[in-house]
C-alpha positions in Angstrom: 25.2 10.1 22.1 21.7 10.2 23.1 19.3 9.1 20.7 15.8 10.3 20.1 13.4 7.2 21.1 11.5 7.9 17.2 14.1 7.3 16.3 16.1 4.4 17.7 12.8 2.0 17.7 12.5 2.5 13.7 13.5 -1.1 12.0 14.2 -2.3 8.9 11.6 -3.3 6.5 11.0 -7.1 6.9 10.1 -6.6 3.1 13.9 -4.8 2.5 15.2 -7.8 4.5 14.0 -10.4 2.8 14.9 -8.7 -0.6 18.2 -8.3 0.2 18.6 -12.3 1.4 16.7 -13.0 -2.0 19.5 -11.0 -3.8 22.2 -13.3 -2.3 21.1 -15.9 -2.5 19.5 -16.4 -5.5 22.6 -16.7 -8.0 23.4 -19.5 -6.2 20.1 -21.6 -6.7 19.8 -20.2 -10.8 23.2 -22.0 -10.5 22.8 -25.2 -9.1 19.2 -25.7 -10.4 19.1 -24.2 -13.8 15.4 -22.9 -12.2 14.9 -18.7 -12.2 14.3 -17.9 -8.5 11.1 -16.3 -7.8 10.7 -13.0 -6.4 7.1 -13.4 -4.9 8.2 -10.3 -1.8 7.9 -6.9 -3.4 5.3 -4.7 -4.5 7.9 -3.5 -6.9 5.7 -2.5 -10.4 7.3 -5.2 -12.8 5.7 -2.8 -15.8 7.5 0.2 -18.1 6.0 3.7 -16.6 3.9 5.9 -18.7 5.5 7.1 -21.4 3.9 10.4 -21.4 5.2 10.8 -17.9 8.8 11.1 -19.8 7.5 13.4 -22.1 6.4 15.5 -19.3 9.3 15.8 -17.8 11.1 16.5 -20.8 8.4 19.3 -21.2 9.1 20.6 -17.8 13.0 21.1 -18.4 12.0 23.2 -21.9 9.8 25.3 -20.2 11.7 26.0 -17.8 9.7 24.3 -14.4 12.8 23.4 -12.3 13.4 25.9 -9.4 12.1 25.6 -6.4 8.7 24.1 -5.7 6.2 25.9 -4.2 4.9 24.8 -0.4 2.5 22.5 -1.0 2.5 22.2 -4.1 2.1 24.2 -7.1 -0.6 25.3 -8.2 -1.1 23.6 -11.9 -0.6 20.3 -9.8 -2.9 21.1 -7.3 -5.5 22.1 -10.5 -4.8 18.5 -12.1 -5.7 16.4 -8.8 -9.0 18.3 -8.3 -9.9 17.7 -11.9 -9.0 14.0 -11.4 -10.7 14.1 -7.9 -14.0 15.1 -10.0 -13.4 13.1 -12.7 -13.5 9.9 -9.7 -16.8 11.8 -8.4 -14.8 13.8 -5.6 -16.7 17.2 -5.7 -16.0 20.6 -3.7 -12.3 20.9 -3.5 -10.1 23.6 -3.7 -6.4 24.0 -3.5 -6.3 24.6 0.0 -7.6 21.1 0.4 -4.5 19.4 -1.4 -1.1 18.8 -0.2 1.5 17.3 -3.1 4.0 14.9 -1.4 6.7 12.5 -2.1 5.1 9.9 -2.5 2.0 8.4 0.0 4.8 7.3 2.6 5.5 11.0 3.6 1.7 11.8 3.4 1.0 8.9 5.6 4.4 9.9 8.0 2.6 13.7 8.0 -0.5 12.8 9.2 0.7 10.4 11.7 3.4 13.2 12.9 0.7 15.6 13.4 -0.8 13.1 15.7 2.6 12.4 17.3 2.0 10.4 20.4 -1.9 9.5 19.8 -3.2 6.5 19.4 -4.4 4.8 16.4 -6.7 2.0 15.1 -6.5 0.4 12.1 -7.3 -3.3 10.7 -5.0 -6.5 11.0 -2.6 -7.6 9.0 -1.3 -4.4 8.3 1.2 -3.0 5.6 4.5 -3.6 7.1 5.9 0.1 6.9 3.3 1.7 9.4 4.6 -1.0 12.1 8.8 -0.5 11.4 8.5 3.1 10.2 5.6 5.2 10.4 4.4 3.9 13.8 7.8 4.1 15.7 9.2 7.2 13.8 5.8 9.5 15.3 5.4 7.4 18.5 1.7 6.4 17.2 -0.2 3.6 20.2 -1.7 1.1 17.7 -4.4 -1.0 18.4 -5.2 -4.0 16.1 -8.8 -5.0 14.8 -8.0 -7.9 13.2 -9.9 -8.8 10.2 -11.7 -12.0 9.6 -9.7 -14.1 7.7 -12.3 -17.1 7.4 -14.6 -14.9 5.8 -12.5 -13.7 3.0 -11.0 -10.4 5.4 -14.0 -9.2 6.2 -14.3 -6.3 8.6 -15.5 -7.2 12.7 -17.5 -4.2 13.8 -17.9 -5.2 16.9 -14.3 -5.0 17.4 -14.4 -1.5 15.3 -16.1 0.0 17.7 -14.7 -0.7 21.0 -11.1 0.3 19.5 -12.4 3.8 18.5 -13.5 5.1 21.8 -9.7 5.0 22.4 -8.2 6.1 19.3 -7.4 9.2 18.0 -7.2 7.9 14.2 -8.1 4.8 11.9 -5.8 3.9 9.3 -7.2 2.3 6.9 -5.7 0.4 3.6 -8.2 0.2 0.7 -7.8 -1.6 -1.6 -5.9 -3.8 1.0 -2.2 -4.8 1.4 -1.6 -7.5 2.3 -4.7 -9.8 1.5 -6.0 -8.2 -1.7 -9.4 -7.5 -0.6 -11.4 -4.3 -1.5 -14.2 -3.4 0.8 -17.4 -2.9 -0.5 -19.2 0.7 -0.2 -21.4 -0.3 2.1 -18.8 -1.4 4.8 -16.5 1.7 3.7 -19.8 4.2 4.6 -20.2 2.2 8.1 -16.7 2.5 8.9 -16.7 6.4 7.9 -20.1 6.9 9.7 -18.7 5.1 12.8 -15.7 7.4 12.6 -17.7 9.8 12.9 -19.8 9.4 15.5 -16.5 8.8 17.9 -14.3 12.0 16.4 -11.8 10.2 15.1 -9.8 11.0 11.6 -10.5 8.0 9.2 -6.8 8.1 7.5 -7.5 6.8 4.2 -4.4 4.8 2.2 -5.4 4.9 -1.3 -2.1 3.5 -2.8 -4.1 1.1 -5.2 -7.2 2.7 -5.6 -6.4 2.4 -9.4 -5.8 -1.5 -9.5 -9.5 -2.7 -8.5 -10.2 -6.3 -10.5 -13.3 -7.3 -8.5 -15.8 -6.2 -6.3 -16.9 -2.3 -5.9 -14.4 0.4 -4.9 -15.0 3.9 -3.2 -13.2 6.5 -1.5 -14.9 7.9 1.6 -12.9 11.8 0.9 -16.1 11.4 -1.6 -18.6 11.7 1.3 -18.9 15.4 2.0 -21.0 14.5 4.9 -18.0 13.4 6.7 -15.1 16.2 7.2 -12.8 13.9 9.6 -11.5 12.3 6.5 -7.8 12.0 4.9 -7.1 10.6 2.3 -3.4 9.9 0.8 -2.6 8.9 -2.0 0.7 8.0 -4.1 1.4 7.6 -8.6 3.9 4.8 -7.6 1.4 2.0 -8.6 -1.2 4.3 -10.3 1.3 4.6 -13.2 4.1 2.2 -12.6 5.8 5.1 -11.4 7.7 3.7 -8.1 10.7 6.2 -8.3 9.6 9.3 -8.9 8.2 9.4 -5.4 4.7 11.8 -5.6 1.4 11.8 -4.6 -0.6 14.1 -2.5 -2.7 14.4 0.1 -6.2 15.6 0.1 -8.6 16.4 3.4 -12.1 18.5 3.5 -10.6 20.6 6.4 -8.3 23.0 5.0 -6.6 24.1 8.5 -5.3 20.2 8.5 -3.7 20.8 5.1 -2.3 23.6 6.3 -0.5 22.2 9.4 0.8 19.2 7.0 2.2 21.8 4.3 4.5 23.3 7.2 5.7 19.9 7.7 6.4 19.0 4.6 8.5 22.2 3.4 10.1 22.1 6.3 11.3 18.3 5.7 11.9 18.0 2.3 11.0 21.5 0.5 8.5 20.6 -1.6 8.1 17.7 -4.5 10.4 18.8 -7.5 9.0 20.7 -9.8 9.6 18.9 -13.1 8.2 16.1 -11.6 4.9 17.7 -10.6 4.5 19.3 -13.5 5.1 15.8 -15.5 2.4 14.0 -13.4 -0.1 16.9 -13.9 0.5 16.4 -17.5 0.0 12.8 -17.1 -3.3 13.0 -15.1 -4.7 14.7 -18.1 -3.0 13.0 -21.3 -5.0 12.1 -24.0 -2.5 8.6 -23.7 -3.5 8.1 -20.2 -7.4 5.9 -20.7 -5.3 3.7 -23.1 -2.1 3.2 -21.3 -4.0 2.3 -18.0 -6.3 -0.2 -19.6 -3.5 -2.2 -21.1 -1.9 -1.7 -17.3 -5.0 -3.2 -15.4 -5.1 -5.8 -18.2 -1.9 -6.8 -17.4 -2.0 -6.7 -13.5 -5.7 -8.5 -14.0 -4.1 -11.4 -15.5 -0.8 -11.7 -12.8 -3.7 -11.7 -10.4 -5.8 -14.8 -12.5 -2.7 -16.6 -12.6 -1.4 -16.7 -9.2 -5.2 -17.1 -7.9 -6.1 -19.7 -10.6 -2.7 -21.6 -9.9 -3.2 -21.8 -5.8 -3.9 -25.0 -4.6 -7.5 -25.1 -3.4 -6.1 -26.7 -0.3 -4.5 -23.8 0.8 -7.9 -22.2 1.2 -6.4 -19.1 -0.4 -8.7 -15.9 -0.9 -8.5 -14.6 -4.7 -7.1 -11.1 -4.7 -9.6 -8.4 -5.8 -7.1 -5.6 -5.3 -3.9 -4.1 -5.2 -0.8 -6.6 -5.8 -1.2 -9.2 -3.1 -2.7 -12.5 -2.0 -2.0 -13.7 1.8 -2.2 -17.0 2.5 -1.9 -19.7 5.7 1.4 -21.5 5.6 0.4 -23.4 8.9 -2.0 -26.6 8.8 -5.0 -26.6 10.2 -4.8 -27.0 14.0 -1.2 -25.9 14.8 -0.8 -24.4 18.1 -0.8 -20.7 18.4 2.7 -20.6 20.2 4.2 -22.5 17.2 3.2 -20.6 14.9 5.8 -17.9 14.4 8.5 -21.0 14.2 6.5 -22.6 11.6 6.0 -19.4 9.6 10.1 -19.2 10.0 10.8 -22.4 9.2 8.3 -22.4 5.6 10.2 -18.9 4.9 13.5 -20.7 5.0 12.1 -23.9 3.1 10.8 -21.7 0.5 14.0 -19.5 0.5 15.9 -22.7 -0.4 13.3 -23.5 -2.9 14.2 -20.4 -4.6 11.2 -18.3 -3.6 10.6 -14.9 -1.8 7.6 -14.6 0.4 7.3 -11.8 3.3 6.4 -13.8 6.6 3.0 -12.8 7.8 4.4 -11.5 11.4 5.7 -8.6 9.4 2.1 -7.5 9.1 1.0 -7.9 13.3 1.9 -10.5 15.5 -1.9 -12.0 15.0 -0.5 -12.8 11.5 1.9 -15.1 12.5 1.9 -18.3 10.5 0.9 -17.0 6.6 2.9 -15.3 4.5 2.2 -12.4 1.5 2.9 -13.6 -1.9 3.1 -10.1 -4.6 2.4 -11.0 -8.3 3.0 -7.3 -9.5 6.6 -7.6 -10.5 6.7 -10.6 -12.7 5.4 -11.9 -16.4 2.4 -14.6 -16.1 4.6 -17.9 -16.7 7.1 -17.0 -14.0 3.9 -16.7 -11.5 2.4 -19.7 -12.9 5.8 -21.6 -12.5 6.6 -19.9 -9.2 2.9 -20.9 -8.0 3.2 -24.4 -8.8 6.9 -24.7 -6.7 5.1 -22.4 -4.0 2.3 -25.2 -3.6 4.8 -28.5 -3.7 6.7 -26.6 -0.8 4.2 -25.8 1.6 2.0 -28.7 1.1 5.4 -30.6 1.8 5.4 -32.6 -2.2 8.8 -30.9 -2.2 
């Protein structure tokens, strides 16, 4: 049986893998230690959704709102995310300009599919999924432009602009898994203006564009001097919402939109109707202000205590965004060609220590040696407890 090449080169999510060894192994070490393993490897939401998002889609079944969805989304969706777009100072778009979509994973696998083949750009370490899934699955040419990690995963310019002359995109995570950081405007508006200037589509993944702690967040889809912009975004961690898989899609030219919504009916059929209709509810809910500041409180504090609880030797940078912090698991000094072994080894040794980390390779080869801690699925003493254990391990105290 001849397999399509898209196909045969997608992998499993070094993120699933570890989460599935975690699973097995883990009763055993609650067992013989008495100690709760910690699950430092997902950016699972460890929060209750919105309640209102229930009531929505209790709503929805009453009224009637579960037939068929409408390609591309219907239209009292599409009406919420451009009052939400202008509420985030997102002006001048119209239904034509929005895409719903399950999730940002298939908005990201859209774009990425109408550019089946090209290549793309986009900064070092990289979320995991565009390298076993998105990237394989639509035959996308990557090139890396690794960020700075001694300056707090800052962006190179330099290296920005010799990659775009090749590239036919630029993906681009903000605020960013797996390090944390959030890019401040003025780097955002060079990036976008340097997009520009070589025709390339800036594909913007705004999956935790909603959990900002520090620093000054913006969305270049804002820009209306810039139409080469995409930006895709998902409710999963916007609302603690990881299941019901929606999000959408929003780009300045309408005939892109267009092309994506024949895509998308034709792979899935649409987002299910009671479940647009429950986020559209929830976008506007007089519940939503207060719910989401209690969220960010929460998520604030997970990031204080992992940061906080670091040990300054491991030269860790504080997350100011999203659910992450990434951080070197190799001494200083340690030879590039051992790194990958060492960053297998300190898995393992942590593993055994009952603790989930996602090696750093799963985020491009150049990240070889660290490894992604997540704080977003568990309660403040687990992190401070699973912080401390993290430290004794990799500093070798245990």
């Amino acid at each position: 049986m001849r397999v399509h090449p898209s196909f045969r080169n997608i992998g499993m999510s070094k993120i699933v893998e570890v989460s599935e060894n975690a699973r097995l192994r883990a009763p055993e070490f609650e067992s013989r230690t008495g100690q709760p393993f910690i699950y430092f490897q997902r950016g699972e939401v460890g929060y209750p959704v919105a309640p209102f998002i229930a009531d929505g889609l209790q709503e929805a079944i009453q009224k009637g709102w579960t037939k068929y969805p409408k390609s591309g989304g219907e239209s009292f969706y599409k009406q919420a995310v451009i009052q939400d777009l202008a509420h985030r100072g997102v002006e001048n778009i119209q239904p034509e300009n929005v895409l719903a979509t399950c999730g940002g994973q298939e908005g990201l696998q859209l774009v990425f599919s109408y550019f089946r083949g090209k290549t793309c750009a986009g900064f070092t370490p990289c979320w995991g999924c565009m390298f076993d899934n998105i990237f394989p699955y639509t035959e996308t040419n990557f090139i890396p432009v690794p960020l700075r990690a001694a300056d707090g995963w800052s962006i190179d310019f330099e290296l920005v602009e010799k990659a775009l002359p090749s590239a036919d995109t630029f993906y681009f995570n903000n605020p960013h898994n797996p390090t944390g950081r959030v890019f401040p405007r003025a780097d955002v508006e060079r990036l976008c203006g340097l997009c520009a200037k070589y025709g390339v589509l800036l594909v913007c993944d705004e999956a935790y564009r909603d959990l900002v702690f520090t620093g000054e967040y913006s969305t270049p889809i804002a820009d209306e001097r810039f139409q080469n912009i995409v930006a895709v975004t998902t409710f999963s961690k916007a609302f603690a919402a990881t299941g019901f898989r929606i999000g959408y899609t929003v780009c300045r030219r309408a005939e892109l939109i267009d092309y994506l919504t024949r895509g998308e009916y034709t792979q899935t059929a649409g987002v299910p109707t009671p479940i647009q209709y429950a986020f559209a509810k929830a976008m506007g809910s007089p519940a939503c202000a207060a719910w989401t500041k209690d969220y960010k409180a929460e998520m604030r504090a997970r990031a204080r205590a992992m940061a906080d609880h670091l040990d300054p030797r491991l030269k860790a940078h504080a997350p100011e965004g999203a659910f992450y912090c990434f951080i070197n698991l190799a001494p200083d000094g340690t030879p590039e060609q051992d790194l990958l072994s060492h960053e297998k080894g300190m898995v393992e040794r942590l593993m055994n220590s009952g603790i989930a980390v996602v090696p750093g390779s799963a985020f491009g080869r150049s990240c070889a040696g660290y490894a992604r801690l997540s704080f977003s699925t568990l309660p403040v003493n687990l992190i401070e407890q699973g912080v401390a254990r993290f430290n004794k391990v990799v500093l070798g105290e245990l």
